[in-house]
N, C-alpha and C positions, 0 to 999 in steps of 0.2 A: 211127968214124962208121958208121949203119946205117939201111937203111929195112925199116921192117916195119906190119905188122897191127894197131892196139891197137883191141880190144872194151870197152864198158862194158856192161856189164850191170845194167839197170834190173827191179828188183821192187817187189812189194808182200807184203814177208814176213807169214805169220800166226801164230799162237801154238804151232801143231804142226808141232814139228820134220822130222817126216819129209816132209810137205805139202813144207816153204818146200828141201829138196834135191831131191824133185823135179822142183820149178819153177826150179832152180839148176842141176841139170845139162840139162833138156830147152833152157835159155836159154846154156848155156857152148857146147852142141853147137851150134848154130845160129850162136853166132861163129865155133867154128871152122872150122865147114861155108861161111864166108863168106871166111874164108884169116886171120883173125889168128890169133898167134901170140902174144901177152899176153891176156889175159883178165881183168878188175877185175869183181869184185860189191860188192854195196853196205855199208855198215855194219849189222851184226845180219843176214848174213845168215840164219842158222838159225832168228834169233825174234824176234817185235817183243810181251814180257809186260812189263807195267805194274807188273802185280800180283806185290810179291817174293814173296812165299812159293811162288807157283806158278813163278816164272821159278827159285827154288833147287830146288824139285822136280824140274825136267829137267838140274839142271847136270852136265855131267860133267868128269872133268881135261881135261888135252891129249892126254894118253895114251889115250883111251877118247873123247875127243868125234868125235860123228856125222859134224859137216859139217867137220869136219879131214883125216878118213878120205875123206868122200866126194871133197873137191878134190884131193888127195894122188892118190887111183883115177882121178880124170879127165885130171889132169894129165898121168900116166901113159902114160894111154891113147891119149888125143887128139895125145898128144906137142908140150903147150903150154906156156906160164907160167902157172899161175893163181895171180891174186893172190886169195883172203878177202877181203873187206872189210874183215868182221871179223865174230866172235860169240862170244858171254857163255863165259870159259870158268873153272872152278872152280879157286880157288889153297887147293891143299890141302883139309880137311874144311869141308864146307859146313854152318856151324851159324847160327842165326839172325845172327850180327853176322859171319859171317866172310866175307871178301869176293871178288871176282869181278874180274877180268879182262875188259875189250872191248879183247880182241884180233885181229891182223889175220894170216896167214900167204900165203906165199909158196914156189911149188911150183914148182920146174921141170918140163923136160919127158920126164926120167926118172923123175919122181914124186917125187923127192927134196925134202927140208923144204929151201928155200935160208934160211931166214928168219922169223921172228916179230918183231911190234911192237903195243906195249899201247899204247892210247890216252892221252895223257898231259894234257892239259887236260880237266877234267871241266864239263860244261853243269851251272852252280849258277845257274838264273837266273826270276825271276819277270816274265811279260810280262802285257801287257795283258790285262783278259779273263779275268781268274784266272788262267790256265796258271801254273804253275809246275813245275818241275823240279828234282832234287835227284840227279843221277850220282853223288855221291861217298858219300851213305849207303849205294848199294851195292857202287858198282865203284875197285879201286884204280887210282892214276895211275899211270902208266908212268913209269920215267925216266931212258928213254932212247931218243933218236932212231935212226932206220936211217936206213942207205944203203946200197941193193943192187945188189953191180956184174952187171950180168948180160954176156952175150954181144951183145946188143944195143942196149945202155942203161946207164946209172947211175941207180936208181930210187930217188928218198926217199920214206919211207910217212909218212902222216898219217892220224889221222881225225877227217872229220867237225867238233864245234866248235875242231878243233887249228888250223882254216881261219882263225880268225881271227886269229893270232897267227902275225906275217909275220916273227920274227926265227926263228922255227921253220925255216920253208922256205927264207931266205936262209943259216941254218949250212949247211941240206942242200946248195943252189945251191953254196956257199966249198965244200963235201967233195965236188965234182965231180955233184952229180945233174943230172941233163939232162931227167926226167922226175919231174916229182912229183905223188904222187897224193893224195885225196881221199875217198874213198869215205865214204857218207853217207846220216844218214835224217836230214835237214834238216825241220823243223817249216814247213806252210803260212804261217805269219806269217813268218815268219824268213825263209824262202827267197825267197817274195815281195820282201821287202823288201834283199836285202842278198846273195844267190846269186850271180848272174852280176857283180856285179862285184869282188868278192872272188875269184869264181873267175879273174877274168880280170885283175884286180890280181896275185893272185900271181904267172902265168905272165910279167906286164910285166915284172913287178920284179926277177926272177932272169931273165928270158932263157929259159923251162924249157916244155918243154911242160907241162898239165897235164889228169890225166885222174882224171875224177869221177864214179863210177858210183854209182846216189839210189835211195830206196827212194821210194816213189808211190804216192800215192791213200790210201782210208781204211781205216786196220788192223782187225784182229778185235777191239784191244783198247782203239780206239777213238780212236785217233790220227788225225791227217792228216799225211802228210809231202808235199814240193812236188813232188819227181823234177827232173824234167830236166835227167837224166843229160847231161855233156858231154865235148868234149875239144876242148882250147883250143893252139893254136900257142905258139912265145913270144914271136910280138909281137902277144898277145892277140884273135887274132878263132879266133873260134872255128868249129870246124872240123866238129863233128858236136855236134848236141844231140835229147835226147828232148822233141818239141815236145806230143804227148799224153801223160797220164799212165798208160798202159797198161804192164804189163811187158815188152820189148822190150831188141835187141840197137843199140848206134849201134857204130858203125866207122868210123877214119878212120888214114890214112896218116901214118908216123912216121917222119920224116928226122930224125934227131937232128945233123948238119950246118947246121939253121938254129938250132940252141942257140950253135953260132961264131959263125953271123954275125949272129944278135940281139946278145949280149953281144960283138962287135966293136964294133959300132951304135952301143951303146948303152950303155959302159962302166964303170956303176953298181957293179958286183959292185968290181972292178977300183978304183975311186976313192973306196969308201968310207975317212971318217976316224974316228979315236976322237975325243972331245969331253966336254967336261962340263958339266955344265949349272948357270948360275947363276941361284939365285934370289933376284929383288928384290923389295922394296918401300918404302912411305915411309920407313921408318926406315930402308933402304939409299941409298933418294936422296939422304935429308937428310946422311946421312955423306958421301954423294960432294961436295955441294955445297960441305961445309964446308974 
């Protein structure tokens, strides 16, 4: 059990990589300058492109990506955690059909990689309004969850639409996490609509803190994402949120001591059963009756 510092860091990435790190490390310095000691950016930190052929243009490996290096150097430095969000990063030769990574890393605070996690649910979906979307023409699914033990926490990663699929964050909760994160560039419709209580269902459900660093406001490439960045207890009220959509630092205090005594409380995790599920109808009634 531990109390510490966690920062979310809210942006409004643009389409130039080197622009959206120095608005990345000028916003990690400012959490740390405020005493945390984890640090979360949003999903896509490095780039928010629409358009693939330009978004393959700037792809690099993991070995050679910018904002990998750049969090790796600050972590470092700063002598922090910093989680990545996440950002587009290149699986092998980038050819028109070959595919990409929304990936998330995790740095200690000797600079060291503790961690990577690819986003494993891809947003396939058409909303109101024409929007649609289509992740998986360009990006592969992960498949495979983390759970990172740190010194001051057990941390499971997610990203972003992984939010909405709760058997995700309860393996993570059964494999000991205490904190589970989020990071995210949640669409205005969507976030409006379905953000804070999903974010705050999670945290119910497991007992878990959860911390949710957004990307905000309207991109270069013409997006609008919702922001407001959070970070939620776990018995769901939430403890720090980004109430304008400017880019900005929230912080809020992590006792991972009330992850025991929610889930004492409230011991869901603990009294889950297996089950099966029968399905009826008239031609199973009329069997039963007979």
């Amino acid at each position: 059990m531990a109390i510490f510092t966690a920062a979310a860091v809210q942006m409004c990435s643009g389409t130039e990589i080197a622009e959206n790190i120095a608005a990345m490390e000028k916003l990690v310095r400012e959490a740390a300058a405020r005493g945390a000691t984890y640090v979360q950016t949003p999903e896509m930190t490095g780039a928010l492109v629409r358009d693939r052929p330009a978004l393959r243009a700037m792809l690099r490996t993991e070995a050679e990506d910018l904002v990998a290096q750049a969090g790796q150097r600050l972590a470092g430095e700063l002598g922090i955690t910093l989680h990545i969000g996440s950002t587009a990063i290149a699986l092998g030769d980038i050819s028109e059909n070959g595919k990409v990574a929304n990936r998330a890393f995790l740095f200690g605070p000797d600079g060291a990689r503790i961690a990577t996690y690819d986003k494993i649910h891809m947003f396939d979906v058409d909303l109101d309004g024409g929007e649609s979307w289509r992740e998986s023409a360009t990006y592969q699914p992960g498949a495979q969850s983390v759970v990172a033990t740190l010194p001051f926490a057990t941390l499971g990663m997610a990203v972003c639409y992984d939010l909405r699929f709760p058997q995700l964050f309860q393996a993570q909760a059964l494999a000991g996490a205490e904190v589970l994160t989020v990071p995210a560039a949640f669409t205005r419709r969507t976030g409006e609509a379905h953000w804070h209580v999903l974010l705050r269902s999670r945290a119910i459900e497991n007992g878990a803190f959860v911390i949710a660093a957004a990307q905000s406001g309207r991109h270069q490439d013409g997006r609008e994402t919702f922001g407001h960045s959070m970070i939620i207890d776990p018995w769901g009220a939430i403890l720090a949120e980004a109430t304008s959509g400017e880019p900005q630092v929230i912080t809020a205090e992590i006792d991972t001591a009330k992850v025991a005594d929610a889930r004492k409380k409230i011991p869901n995790l603990r009294n889950a059963r297996t089950f099966d599920v029968a399905r009826v109808g008239a031609q199973g009634q009329a069997q039963a009756a007979e």
